[in-house]
C-alpha positions in Angstrom: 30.5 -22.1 -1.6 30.5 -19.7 -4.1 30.4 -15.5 -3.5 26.9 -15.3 -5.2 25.4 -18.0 -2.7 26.5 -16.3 0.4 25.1 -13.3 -0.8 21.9 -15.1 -1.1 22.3 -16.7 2.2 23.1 -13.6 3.8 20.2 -12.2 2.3 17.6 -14.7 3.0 18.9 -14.4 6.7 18.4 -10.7 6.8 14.8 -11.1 5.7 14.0 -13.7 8.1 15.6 -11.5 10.5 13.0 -8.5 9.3 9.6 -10.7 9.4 10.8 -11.9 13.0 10.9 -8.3 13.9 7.6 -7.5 12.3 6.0 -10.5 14.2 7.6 -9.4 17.3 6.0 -5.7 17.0 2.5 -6.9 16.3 2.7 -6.1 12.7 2.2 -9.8 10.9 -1.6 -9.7 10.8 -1.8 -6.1 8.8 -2.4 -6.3 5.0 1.1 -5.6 3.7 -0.2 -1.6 1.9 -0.8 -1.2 5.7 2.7 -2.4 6.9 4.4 -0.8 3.7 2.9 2.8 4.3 3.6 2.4 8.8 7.4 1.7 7.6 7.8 5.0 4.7 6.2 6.6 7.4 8.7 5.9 10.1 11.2 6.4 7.5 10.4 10.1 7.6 10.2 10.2 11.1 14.2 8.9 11.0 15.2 12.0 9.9 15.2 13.6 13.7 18.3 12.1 15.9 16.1 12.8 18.7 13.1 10.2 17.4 15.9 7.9 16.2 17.7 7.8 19.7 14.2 7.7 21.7 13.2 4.7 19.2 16.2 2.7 20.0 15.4 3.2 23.3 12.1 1.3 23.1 13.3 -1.0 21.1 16.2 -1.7 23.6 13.6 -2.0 26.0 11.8 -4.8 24.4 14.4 -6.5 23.2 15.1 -7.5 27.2 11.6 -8.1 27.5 
């Protein structure tokens, strides 16, 4: 296989990856604006370790679920 088609296949993976995890929180049925502007907005939320660490904590958490 080429370079350039296992960048594309890595990439296709990663966004399969995403959607599962946007299915998985609920998300899939919100109009896409909706899911765009939760996701910018958590994006500024990243900026404090201390919402980071507590969101991994959830997320570790439902991962096990």
């Amino acid at each position: 296989m080429t370079k350039r088609h296992e960048e594309r296949r890595a990439d296709a993976y990663r966004k399969i990856q995403l959607g599962g995890l946007v299915i998985k929180a609920g998300l899939a049925d919100l109009p896409s604006n909706v899911l765009l502007g939760l996701l910018l907005d958590g994006a500024e939320r990243l900026r404090d370790p201390d919402v980071v660490e507590q969101l991994a904590r959830r997320g570790d958490k439902e991962f096990k679920t």
